[in-house]
TORPA-4810 file (N, C-alpha, C, O; in nm, 3 decimals):
<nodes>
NODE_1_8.329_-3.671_6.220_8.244_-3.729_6.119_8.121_-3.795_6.183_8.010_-3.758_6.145_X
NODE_2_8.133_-3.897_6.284_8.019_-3.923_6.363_7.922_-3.811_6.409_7.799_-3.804_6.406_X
NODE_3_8.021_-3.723_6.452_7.912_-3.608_6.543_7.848_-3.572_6.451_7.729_-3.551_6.475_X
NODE_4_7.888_-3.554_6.331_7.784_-3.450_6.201_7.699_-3.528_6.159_7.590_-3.477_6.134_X
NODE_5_7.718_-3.710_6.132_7.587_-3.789_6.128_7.498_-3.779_6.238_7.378_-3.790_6.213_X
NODE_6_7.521_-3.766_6.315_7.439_-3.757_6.415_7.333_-3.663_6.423_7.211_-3.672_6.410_X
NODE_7_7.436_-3.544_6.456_7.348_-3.394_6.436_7.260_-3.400_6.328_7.139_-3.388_6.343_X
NODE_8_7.322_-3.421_6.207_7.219_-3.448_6.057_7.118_-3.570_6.080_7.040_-3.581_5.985_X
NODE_9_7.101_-3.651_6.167_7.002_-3.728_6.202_7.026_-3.843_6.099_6.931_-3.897_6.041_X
NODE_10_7.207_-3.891_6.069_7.188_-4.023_5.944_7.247_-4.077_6.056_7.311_-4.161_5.993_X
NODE_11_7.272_-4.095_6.152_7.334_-4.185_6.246_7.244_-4.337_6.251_7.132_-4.311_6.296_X
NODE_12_7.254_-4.454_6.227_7.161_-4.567_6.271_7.133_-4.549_6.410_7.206_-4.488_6.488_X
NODE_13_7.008_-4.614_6.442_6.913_-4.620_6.551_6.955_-4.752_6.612_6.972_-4.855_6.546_X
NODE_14_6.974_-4.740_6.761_6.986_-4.897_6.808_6.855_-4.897_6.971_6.840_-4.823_7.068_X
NODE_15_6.793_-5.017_6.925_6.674_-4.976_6.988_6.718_-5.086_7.143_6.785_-5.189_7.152_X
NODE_16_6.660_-5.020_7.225_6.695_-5.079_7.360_6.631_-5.142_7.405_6.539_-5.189_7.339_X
NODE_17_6.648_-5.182_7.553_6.611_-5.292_7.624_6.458_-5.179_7.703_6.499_-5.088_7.776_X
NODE_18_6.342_-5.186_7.689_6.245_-5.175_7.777_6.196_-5.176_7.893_6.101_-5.253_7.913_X
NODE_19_6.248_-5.090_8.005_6.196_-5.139_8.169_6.048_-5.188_8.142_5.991_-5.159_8.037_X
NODE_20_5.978_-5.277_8.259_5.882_-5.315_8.321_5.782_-5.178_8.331_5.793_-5.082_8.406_X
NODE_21_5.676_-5.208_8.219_5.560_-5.090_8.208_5.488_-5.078_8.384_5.425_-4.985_8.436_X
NODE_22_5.531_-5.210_8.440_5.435_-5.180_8.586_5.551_-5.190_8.678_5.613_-5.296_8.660_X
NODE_23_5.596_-5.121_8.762_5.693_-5.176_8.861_5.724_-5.303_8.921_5.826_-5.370_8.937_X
NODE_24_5.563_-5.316_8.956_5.521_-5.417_9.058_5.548_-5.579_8.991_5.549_-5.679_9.063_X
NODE_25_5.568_-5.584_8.853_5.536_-5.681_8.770_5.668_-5.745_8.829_5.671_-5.851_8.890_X
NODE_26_5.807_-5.643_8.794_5.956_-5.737_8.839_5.924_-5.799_8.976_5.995_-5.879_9.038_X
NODE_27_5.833_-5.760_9.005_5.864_-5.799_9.213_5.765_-5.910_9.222_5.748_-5.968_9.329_X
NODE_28_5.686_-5.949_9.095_5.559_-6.064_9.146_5.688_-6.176_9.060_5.688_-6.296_9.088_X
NODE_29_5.761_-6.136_8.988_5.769_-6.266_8.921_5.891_-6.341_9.009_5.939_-6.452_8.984_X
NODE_30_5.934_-6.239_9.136_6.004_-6.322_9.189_5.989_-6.383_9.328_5.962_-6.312_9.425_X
NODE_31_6.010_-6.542_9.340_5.986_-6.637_9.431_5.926_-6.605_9.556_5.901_-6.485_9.570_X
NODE_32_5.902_-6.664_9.632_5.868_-6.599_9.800_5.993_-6.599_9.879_6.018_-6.503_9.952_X
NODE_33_6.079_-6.705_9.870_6.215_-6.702_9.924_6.281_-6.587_9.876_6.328_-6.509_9.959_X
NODE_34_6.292_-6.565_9.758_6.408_-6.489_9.732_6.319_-6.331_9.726_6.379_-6.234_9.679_X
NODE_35_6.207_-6.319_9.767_6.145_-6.177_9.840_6.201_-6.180_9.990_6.263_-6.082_10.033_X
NODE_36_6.176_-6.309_10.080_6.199_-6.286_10.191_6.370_-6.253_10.217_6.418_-6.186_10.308_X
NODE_37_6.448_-6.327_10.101_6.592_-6.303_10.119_6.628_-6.180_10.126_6.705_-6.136_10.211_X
NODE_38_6.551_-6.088_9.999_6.604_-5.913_9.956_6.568_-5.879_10.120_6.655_-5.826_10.190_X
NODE_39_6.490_-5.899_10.153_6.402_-5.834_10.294_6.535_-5.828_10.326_6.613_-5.737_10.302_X
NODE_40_6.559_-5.958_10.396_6.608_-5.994_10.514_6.783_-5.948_10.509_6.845_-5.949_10.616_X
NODE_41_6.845_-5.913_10.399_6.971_-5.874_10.297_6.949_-5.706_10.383_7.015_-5.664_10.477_X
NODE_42_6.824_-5.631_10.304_6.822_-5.506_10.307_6.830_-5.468_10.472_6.899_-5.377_10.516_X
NODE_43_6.767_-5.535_10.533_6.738_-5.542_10.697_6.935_-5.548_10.776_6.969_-5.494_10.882_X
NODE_44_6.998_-5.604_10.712_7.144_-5.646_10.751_7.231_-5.527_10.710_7.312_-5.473_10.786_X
NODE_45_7.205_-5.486_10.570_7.289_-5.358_10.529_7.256_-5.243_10.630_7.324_-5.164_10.695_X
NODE_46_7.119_-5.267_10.615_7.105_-5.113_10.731_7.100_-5.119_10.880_7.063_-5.023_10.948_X
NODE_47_7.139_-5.246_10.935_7.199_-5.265_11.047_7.318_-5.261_11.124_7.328_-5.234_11.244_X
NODE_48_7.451_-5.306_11.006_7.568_-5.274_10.983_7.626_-5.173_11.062_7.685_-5.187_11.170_X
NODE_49_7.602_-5.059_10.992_7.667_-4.932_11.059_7.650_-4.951_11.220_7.745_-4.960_11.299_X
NODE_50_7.528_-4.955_11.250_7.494_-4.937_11.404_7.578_-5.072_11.477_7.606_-5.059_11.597_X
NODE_51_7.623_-5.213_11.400_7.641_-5.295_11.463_7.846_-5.251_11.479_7.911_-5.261_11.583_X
NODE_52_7.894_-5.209_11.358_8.031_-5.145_11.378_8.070_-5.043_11.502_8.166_-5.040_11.579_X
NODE_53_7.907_-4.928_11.481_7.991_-4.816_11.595_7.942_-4.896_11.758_7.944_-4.827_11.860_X
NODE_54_7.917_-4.988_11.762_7.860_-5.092_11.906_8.034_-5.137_11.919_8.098_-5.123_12.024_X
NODE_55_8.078_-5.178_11.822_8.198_-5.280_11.827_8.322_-5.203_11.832_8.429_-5.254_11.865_X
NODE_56_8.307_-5.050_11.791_8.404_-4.958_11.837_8.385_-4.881_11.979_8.472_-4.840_12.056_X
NODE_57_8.250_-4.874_11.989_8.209_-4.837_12.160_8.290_-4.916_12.261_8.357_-4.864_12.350_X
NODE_58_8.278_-5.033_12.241_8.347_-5.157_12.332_8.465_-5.141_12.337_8.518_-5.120_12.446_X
NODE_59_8.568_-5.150_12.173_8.687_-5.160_12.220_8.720_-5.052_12.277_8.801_-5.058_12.369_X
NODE_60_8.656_-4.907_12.232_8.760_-4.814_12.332_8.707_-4.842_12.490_8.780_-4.809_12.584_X
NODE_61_8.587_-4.899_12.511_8.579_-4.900_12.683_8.698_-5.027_12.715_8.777_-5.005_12.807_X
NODE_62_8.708_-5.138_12.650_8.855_-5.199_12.654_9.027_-5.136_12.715_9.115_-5.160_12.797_X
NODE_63_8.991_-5.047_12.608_9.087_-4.981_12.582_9.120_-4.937_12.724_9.233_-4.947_12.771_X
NODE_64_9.016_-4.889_12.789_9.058_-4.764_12.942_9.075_-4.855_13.043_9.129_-4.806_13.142_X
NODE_65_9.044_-4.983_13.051_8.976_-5.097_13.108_8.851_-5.078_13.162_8.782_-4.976_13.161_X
NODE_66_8.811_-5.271_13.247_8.653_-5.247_13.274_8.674_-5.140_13.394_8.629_-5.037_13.344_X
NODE_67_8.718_-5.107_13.526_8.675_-5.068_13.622_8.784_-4.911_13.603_8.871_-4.878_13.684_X
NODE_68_8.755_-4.849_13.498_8.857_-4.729_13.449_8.802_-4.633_13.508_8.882_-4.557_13.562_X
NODE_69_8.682_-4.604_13.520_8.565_-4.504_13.653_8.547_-4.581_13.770_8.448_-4.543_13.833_X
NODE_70_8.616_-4.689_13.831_8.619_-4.643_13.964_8.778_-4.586_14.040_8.893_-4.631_14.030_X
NODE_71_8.724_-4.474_14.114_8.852_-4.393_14.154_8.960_-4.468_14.243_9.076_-4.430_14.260_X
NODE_72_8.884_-4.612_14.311_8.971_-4.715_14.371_9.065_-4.820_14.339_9.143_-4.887_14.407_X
NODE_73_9.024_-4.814_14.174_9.090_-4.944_14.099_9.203_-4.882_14.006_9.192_-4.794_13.921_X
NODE_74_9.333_-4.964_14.053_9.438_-4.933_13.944_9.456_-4.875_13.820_9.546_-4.811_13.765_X
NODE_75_9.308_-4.928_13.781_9.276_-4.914_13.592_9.198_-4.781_13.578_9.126_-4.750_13.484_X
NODE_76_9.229_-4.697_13.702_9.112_-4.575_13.714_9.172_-4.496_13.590_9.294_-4.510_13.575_X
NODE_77_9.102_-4.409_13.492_9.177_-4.336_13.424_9.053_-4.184_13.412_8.937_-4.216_13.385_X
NODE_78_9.076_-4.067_13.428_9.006_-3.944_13.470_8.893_-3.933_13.332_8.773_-3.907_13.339_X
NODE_79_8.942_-3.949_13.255_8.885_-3.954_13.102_8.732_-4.032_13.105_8.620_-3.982_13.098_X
NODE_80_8.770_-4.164_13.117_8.645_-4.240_13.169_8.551_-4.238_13.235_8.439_-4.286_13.217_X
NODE_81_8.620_-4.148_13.369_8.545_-4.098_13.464_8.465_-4.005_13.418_8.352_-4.030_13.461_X
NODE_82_8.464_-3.887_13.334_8.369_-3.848_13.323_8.222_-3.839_13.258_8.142_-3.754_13.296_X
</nodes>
């Protein structure tokens, strides 16, 4: 029954919310702090990744130990070495 008001065009109209005719307008009306915050937010998200695979680099060199490439030290392991 809805779908056929519809299709027949008696359905009521519900009128919406309007984006910003200028883009730029949402971005003046907000503060200088909280511009420099989005910055400084967006700058951290896309740092992230690179700061995780740093923190998985490490533990696996952990992992082999520190002196795992030299062929003299206990902790030598061939893997590392290469």
């Amino acid at each position: 029954e809805l779908i056929n008001k519809v299709v027949n065009g008696q359905a009521p109209r519900r009128q919406g919310f309007s984006a910003a005719t200028d883009p730029d307008e949402k971005y003046e009306r907000e503060s200088f702090g909280r511009q420099i915050y989005k910055h400084l937010m967006s700058g951290v998200s896309n740092m992230l990744p690179f700061v995780v695979a740093g923190g998985i680099l490490i533990a696996v060199s952990f992992l082999w130990g520190i002196y795992s490439a030299d062929p003299n030290s206990p902790q030598y392991n061939v893997i590392a070495a290469t």
